[in-house]
C-alpha positions as CSV (number, residue, x, y, z in Angstrom):
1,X,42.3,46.4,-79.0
2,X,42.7,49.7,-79.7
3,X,43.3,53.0,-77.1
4,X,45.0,52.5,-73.9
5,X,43.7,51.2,-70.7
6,X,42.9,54.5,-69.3
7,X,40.9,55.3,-72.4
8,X,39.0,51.9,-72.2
9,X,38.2,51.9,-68.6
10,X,36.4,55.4,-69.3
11,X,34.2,53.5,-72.2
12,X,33.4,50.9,-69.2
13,X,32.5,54.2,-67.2
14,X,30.7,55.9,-69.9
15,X,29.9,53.3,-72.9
16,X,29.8,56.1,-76.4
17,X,26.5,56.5,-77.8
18,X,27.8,57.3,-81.7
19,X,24.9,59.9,-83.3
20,X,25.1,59.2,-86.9
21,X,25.9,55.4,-89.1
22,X,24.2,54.8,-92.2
23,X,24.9,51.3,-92.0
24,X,21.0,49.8,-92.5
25,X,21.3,52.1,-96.2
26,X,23.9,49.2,-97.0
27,X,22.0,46.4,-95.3
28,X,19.3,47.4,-97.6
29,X,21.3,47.3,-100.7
30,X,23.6,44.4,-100.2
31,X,22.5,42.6,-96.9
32,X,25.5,44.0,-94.8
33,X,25.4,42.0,-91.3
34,X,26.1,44.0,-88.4
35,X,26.6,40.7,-86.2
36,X,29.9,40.0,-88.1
37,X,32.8,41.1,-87.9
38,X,33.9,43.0,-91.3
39,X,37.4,44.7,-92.9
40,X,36.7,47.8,-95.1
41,X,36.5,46.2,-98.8
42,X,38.2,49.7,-99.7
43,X,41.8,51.2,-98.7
44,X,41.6,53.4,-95.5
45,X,38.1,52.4,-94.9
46,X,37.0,54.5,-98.0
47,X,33.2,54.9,-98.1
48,X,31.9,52.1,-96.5
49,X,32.5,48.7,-93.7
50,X,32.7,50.9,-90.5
51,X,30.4,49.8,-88.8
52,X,29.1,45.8,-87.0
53,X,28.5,44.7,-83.8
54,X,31.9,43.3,-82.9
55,X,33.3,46.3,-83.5
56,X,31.2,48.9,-81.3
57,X,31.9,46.3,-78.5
58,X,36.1,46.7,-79.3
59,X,35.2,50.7,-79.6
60,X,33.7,50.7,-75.9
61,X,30.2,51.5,-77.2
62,X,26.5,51.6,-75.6
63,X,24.5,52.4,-78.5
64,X,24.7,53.1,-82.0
65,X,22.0,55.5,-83.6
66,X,21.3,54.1,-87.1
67,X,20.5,57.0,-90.0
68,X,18.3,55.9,-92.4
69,X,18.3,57.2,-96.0
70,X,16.2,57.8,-98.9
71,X,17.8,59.6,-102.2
72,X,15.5,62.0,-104.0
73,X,17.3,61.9,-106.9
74,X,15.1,60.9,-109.7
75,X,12.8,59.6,-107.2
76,X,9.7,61.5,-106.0
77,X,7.6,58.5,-104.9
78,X,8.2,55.7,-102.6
79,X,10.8,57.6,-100.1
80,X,9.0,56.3,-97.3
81,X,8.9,52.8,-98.1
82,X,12.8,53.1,-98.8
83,X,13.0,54.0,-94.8
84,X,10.9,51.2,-93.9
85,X,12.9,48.5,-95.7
86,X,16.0,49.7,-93.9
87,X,14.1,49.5,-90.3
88,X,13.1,46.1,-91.7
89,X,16.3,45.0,-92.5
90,X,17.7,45.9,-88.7
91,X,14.3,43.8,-87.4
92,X,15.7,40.7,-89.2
93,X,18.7,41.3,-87.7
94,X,18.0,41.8,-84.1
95,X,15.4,38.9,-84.9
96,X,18.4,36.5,-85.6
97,X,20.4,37.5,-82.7
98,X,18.5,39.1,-79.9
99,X,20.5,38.2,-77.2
100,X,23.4,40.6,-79.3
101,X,21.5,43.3,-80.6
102,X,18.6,45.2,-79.2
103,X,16.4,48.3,-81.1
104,X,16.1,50.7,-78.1
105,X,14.2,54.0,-77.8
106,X,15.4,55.5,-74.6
107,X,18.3,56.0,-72.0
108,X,16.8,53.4,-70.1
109,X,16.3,51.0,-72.9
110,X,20.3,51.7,-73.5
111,X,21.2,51.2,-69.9
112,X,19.4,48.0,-69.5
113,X,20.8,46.6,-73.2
114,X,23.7,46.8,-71.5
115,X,23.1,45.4,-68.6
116,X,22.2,42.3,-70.2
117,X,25.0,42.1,-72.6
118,X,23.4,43.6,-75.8
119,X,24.5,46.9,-78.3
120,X,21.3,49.1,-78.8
121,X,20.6,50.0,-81.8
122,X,18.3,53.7,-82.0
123,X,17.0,55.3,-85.3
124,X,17.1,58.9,-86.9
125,X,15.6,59.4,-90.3
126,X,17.8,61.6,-92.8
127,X,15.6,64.4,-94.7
128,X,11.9,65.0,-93.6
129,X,11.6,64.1,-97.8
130,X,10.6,60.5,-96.2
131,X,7.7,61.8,-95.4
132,X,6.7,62.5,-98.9
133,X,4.6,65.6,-97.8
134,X,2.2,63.3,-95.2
135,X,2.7,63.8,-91.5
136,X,1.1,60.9,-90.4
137,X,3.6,59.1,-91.8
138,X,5.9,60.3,-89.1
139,X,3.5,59.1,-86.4
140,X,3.9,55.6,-88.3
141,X,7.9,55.9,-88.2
142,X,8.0,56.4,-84.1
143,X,5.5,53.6,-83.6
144,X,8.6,51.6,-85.5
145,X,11.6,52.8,-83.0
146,X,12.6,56.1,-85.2
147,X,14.1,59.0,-82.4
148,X,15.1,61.7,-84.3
149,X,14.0,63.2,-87.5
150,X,16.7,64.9,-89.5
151,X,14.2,67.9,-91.6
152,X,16.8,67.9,-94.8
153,X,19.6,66.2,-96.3
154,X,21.2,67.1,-99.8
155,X,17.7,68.7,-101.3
156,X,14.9,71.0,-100.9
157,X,12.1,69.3,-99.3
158,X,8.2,70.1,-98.4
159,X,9.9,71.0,-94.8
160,X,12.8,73.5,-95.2
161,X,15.8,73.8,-97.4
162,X,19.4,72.6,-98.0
163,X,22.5,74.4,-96.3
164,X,23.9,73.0,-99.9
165,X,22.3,71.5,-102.8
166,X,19.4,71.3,-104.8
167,X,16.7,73.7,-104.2
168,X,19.2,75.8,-101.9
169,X,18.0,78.8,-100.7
170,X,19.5,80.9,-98.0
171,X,17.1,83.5,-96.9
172,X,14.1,80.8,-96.5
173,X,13.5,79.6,-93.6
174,X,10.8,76.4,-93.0
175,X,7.7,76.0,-94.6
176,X,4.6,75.9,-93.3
177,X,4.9,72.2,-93.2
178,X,8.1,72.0,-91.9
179,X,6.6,74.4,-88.8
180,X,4.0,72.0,-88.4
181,X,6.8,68.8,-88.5
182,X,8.7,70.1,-85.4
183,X,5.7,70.7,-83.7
184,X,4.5,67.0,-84.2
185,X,8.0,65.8,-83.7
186,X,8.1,67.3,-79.7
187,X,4.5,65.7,-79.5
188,X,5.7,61.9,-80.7
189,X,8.9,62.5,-78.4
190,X,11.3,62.1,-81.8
191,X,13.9,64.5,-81.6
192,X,14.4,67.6,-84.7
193,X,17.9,67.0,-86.2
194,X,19.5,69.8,-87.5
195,X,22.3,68.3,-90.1
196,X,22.2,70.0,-93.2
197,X,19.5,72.5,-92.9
198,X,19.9,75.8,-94.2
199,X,21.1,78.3,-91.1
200,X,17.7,80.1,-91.6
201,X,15.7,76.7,-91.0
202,X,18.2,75.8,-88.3
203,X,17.8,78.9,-86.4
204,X,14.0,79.2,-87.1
205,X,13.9,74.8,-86.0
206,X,15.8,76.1,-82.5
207,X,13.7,79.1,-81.6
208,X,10.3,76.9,-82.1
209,X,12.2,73.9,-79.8
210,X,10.3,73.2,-76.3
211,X,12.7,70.1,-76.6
212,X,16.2,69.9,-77.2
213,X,17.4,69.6,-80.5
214,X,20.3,67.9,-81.8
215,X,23.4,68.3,-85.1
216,X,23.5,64.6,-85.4
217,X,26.7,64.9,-87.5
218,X,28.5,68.5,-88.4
219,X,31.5,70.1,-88.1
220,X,32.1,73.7,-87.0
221,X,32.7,76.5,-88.2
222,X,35.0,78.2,-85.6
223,X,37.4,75.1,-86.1
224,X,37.2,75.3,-90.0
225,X,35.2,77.2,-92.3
226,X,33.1,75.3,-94.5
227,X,29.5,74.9,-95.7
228,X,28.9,71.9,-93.9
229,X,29.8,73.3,-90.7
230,X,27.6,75.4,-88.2
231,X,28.6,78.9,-86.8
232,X,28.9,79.8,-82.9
233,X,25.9,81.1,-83.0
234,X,23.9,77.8,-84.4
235,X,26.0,76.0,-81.5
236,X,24.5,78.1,-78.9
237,X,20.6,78.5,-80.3
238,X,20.7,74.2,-79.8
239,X,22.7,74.6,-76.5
240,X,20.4,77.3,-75.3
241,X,17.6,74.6,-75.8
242,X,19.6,72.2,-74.1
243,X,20.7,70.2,-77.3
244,X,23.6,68.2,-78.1
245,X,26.3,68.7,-81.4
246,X,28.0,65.3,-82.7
247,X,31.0,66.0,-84.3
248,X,31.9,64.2,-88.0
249,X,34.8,62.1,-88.5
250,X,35.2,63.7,-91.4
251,X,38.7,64.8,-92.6
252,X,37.0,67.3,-95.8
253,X,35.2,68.8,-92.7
254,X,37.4,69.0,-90.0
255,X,39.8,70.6,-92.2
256,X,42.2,68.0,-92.0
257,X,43.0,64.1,-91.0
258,X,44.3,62.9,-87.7
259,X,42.6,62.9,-84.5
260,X,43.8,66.7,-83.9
261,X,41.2,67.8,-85.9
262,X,38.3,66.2,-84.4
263,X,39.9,67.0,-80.6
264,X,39.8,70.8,-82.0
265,X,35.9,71.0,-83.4
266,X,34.9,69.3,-79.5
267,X,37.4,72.1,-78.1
268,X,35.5,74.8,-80.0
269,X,32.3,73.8,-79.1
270,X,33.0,73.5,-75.2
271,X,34.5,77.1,-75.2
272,X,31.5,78.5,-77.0
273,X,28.8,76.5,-74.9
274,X,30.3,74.7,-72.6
275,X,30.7,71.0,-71.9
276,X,27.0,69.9,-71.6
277,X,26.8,70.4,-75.6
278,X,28.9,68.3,-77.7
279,X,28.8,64.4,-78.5
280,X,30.1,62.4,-81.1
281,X,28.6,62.2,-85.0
282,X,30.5,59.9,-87.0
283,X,28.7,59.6,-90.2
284,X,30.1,56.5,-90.1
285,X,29.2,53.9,-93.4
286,X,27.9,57.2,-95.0
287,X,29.3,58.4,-98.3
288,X,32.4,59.9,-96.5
289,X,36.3,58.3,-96.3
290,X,36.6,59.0,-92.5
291,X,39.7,60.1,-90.8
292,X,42.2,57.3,-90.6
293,X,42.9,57.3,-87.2
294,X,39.0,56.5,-86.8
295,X,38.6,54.9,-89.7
296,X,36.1,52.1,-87.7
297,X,34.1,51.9,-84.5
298,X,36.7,49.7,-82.8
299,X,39.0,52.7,-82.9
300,X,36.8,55.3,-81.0
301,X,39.3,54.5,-77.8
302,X,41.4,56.8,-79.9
303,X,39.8,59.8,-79.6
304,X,39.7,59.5,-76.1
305,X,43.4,59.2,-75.4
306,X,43.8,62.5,-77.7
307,X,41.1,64.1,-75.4
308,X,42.9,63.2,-72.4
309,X,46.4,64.2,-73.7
310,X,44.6,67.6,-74.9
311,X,43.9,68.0,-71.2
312,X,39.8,67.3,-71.3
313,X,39.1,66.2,-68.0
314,X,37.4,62.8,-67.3
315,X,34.4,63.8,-66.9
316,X,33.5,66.2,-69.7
317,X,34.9,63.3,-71.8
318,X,32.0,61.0,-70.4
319,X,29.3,63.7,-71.2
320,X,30.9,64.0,-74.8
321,X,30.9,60.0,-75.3
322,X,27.8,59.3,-73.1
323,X,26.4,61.8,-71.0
324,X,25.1,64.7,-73.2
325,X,23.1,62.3,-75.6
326,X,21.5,60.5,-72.6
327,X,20.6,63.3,-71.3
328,X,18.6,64.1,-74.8
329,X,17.1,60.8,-75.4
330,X,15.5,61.0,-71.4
331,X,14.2,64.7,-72.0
């Protein structure tokens, strides 16, 4: 068990509610099983194995929000059905142990998973490119569980633009389409995700919002400057809008390994915008060798204990493991 008691009796308090895993993308491609228990195949926990049931319950979690992921690359066709296997794959999953594992939509569904002994499980689809131009097929992803929509990932897409990557272009902001997305998003209650959009989407995305928004999993740029990371004045158009930022466990991002890093990208954003804005983003199981202190969910206690020693009072650490994305989900 990791953290120290203090640490883990403030998980019991607020059980963490993690924003970003793309553990179903390897469920898909090599039946990973989130109901056991797994070691990293790789040194350091490089690139993949972050994430299982067992684990979340040693890290003091709720919930686990689930990315799902279709790659463009070479691929124009069939994007959507790529999402749909992966939703697939967690339905198996929670079909073989319901009693363990429960798909969950809301902060009530995640309070009374809990109550009855069971890790929810939520959804957030990576690049509106899933759509494959159709917005119905959005309609058809929340009937299945999905509750946020991220509009890009790592390419241009009928919706918007890349902060970096193919079809990058600054000045743009969203398309026509991608106007018409966000609107239809608020409408089916699945929340606009802002990871990777360009600043000009991002910023257009936040002054459309009658919702809250979310950054599933960033960095910032007032902690460390980087093209993945989102200025002051990103963090307070989704704060404004009552919004929530989940910071990566990313060392290339953070600007550097160690829990220190992390503590100082939460730091920033509470001085910018207070404490009602930032959560936790992980990008766990995604293409990313996470910080080795966090290197897997059972470590998250962690992270606490280095907010605590940095002085974060108890309660701003609930909203940042708990609080600020419940209060999201229920809006």
């Amino acid at each position: 068990m990791h953290g120290s008691p203090e640490a883990r009796a403030l998980h019991e308090r607020f059980p963490a509610i993690d924003l970003h895993a793309d553990s179903l993308m390897w469920s898909r491609w090599v039946g990973y099983d989130l109901l056991a228990r797994h070691e990293p195949p790789l040194p350091w926990a490089a690139l993949g194995g972050h994430v299982d049931v067992p684990r979340l319950i040693e890290g003091g979690f709720g919930a686990q929000f689930f990315g799902l992921v279709s790659l463009p690359v070479g691929q124009r066709a069939g994007l959507a059905a790529v999402i749909d296997e992966q939703i697939d794959a967690l339905d198996r999953q929670i079909q073989g142990h319901p009693a363990k594992l429960s798909l969950v939509r809301t902060a009530d569904d995640i309070t009374a998973a809990r109550a009855r002994g069971s890790m929810g499980a939520l959804l957030g689809i990576e690049g509106a490119h899933s759509l494959e131009g159709d917005i119905e097929k959005l309609a058809h992803f929340a009937r299945r569980g999905v509750r946020y929509l991220g509009l890009c990932h790592f390419s241009a897409n009928e919706a918007c633009f890349p902060a970096f990557g193919r079809g990058r272009r600054d000045t743009d902001g969203l398309t026509d389409f991608g106007r018409a997305v966000v609107r239809r998003c608020e409408s089916l209650d699945v929340i606009v995700d802002l990871s990777h959009i360009n600043r000009a989407g991002f910023l257009e995305a936040c002054a459309m919002a009658t919702k809250p928004p979310i950054v599933s999993h960033t960095g910032v740029a007032g902690a460390f400057e980087h093209w993945r990371n989102i200025d002051d004045a990103q963090l307070r158009a989704v704060a404004d809008k009552g919004g929530c930022v989940g910071i990566i466990f990313c060392p290339k991002f953070l600007g550097g390994d160690g829990l220190g890093p992390v503590v100082k990208h939460i730091q920033h954003i509470i001085s910018v915008c207070g404490e009602d804005a930032p959560a936790l983003g992980s990008d766990w199981d995604g293409f990313i060798v996470p910080t080795k202190d966090l290197c897997d969910a059972s470590r998250l206690p962690l992270l606490t204990d280095a907010l605590l020693k940095a002085g974060v009072k108890e309660e701003t650490i609930g909203k940042i493991l708990h609080g600020n994305v419940m209060r999201v989900l229920a809006s």
